[in-house]
N, C-alpha and C positions, 0 to 999 in steps of 0.2 A: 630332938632331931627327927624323931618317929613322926611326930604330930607334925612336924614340919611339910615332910614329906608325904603324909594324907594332902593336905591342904594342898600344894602343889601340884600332885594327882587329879583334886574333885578340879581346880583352877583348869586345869590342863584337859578333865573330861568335857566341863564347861564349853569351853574354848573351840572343841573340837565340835560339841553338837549346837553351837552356835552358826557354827563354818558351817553345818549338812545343813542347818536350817537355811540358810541365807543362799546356798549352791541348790535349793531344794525350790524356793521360789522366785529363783531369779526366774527363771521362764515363763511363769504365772507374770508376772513385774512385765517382765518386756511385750509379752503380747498383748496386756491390759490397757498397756502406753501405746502401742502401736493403733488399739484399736480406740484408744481415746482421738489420738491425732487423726484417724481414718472420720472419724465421724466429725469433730469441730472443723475438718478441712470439706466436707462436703458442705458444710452448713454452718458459720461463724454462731458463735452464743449469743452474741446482738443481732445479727439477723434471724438467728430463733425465737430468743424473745418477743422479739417487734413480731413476727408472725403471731403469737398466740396472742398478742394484744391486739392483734386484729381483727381474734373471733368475735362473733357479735353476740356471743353470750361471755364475752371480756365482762369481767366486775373487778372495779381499784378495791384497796386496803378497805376504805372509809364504806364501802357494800358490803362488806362480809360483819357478820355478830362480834361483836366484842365476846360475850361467850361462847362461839364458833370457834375463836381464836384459842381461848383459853382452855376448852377442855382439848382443841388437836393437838395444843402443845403439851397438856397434860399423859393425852393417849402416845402420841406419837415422837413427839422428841423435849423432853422438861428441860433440857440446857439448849436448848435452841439460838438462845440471846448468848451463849455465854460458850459455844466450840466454834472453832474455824470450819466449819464441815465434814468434820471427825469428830465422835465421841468413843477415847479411848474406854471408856467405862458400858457403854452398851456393846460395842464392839467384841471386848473382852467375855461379858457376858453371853453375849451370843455365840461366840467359838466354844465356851465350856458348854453350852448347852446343846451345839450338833456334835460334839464328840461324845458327851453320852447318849446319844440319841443314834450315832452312828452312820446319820446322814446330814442332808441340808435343811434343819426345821426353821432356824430364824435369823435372821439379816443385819441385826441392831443398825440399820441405817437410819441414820439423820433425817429430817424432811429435806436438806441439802440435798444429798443423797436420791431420795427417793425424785425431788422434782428430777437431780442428772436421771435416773432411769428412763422417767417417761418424756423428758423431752428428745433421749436420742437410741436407748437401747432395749431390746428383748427384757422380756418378762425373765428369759431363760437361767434359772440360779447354777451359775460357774464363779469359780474366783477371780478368772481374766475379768467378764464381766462388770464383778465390783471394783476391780484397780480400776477398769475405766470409766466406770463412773466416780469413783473418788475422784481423779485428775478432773474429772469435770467440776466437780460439786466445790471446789478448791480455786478453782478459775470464776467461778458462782458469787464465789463468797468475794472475791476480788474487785469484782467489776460490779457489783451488785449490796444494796442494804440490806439487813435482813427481812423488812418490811415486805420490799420489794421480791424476794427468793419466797419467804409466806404467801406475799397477793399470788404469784405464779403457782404454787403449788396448790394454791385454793379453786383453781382456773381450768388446771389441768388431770390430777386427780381420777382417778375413774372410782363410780357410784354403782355400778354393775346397771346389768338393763341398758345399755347403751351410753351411759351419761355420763359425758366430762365436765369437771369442773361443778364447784357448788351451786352457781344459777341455773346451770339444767338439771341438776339433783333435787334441789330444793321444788323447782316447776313439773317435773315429773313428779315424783313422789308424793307430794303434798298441796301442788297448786300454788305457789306461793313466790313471792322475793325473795331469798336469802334475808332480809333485815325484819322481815315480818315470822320467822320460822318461830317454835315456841323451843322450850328450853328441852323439852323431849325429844320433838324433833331434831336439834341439833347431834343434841346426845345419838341418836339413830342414825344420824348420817356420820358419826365421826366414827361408830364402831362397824360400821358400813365400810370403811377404810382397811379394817382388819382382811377382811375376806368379801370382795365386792357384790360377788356371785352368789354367796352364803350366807352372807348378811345384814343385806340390803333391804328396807324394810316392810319390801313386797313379800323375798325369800322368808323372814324373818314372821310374818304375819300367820302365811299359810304354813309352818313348821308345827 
C-alpha cells in the first residue's frame, strides 16, 4: 500500500510539473507562431525562394562539391536526409548544454532551420525566434526536397566579409568556382560557417 502510494505521489509530482512546463511555454509557443505567420504573410516561401534563385551568384545542386556537400553535412546537420526539420537528438543536446552554461551557447539547428533563419529572421538568439523558425523550416521540408533546402542553404549562408552563399565565398576568398575549390579550401569555408567573422579564412590566417 505504502509503495503504492510513493508511485501515485512521484505520477502526481510528474503530472503537475509537466502542467508548469507546458503553462510555462505556452507564450514562447504563441508568439513564435504569430511571428512565423507575420513573416510568411509578408513574403510566401515560394516567392522567397524564386527570389534567392534569382541572385546571379544563384549555383544549382550539380555546382557545389560533392565534398562540399559532405563534410557540411558532417559539420552541420549528419541526419539531414533522415529528420523532418527537427533533430530531437541535437536539440536535446544543445538545451543540456545552455543550462550548464547558464545562457544561450548553442542552437542544435538543422541546416533546415538555419536556411528558416536567414531566409526571414534576426540573428537575435530568443526562443520565440526558434518556434518561428521551426514553423518555417517544417513548411521547408513540405514544399521543398531536401536537395533543393541543401542547394538554398549553400546560396544563402554567410562566409563573413560580406559574402553570401558559396560562389561568392569561394571567388572572394580564393579566386575560384565552387567546383574548382581544393579539399582544404572546402574544409575552410565549412568551419567558416561556425563563426563567419572568426573564422573565415582571411580572420583565420592573420590569427
Amino acid at each position: 500500500m505504502k509503495k503504492k502510494k510513493v508511485r501515485i505521489s512521484i505520477l502526481v509530482l510528474a503530472l503537475i510539473g509537466l502542467i508548469a512546463g507546458i503553462i510555462k511555454i505556452s507564450p514562447t509557443v504563441v508568439t513564435g507562431y504569430e511571428m512565423y505567420k507575420t513573416a510568411i504573410k509578408t513574403m510566401s516561401i515560394s516567392d522567397k525562394v524564386e527570389e534567392i534563385r534569382q541572385d546571379e551568384n544563384y549555383i544549382t545542386f550539380d555546382e557545389i562539391p560533392e565534398e562540399y556537400i559532405n563534410q557540411v553535412l558532417k559539420s552541420e546537420d549528419k541526419r539531414f536526409y533522415y529528420h523532418l526539420g527537427f533533430d530531437p537528438i541535437s536539440t536535446t543536446r544543445a538545451m543540456a548544454n545552455n543550462i550548464m552554461a547558464g545562457r544561450f551557447v548553442q542552437g542544435g539547428s538543422t541546416i533546415t532551420q538555419q536556411l528558416a533563419k536567414n531566409m526571414y529572421f534576426s540573428f537575435e538568439k530568443n526562443y520565440e525566434r526558434k518556434v518561428a523558425e521551426l514553423f518555417v523550416a517544417f513548411k521547408l521540408e513540405k514544399e521543398l526536397t531536401k536537395d533543393e533546402i541543401l542547394e538554398l542553404y549553400c546560396n544563402i549562408a554567410y562566409y563573413g566579409e560580406g559574402c553570401y552563399g558559396l560562389k561568392q565565398a569561394a571567388e572572394h576568398y580564393y579566386g575560384v568556382d565552387p567546383l574548382e575549390l581544393s579539399e582544404v579550401q572546402i574544409v575552410a569555408l565549412v568551419w567558416t560557417l561556425k563563426s563567419p567573422n572568426n573564422y573565415n579564412p582571411n580572420a583565420y590566417k592573420g590569427a
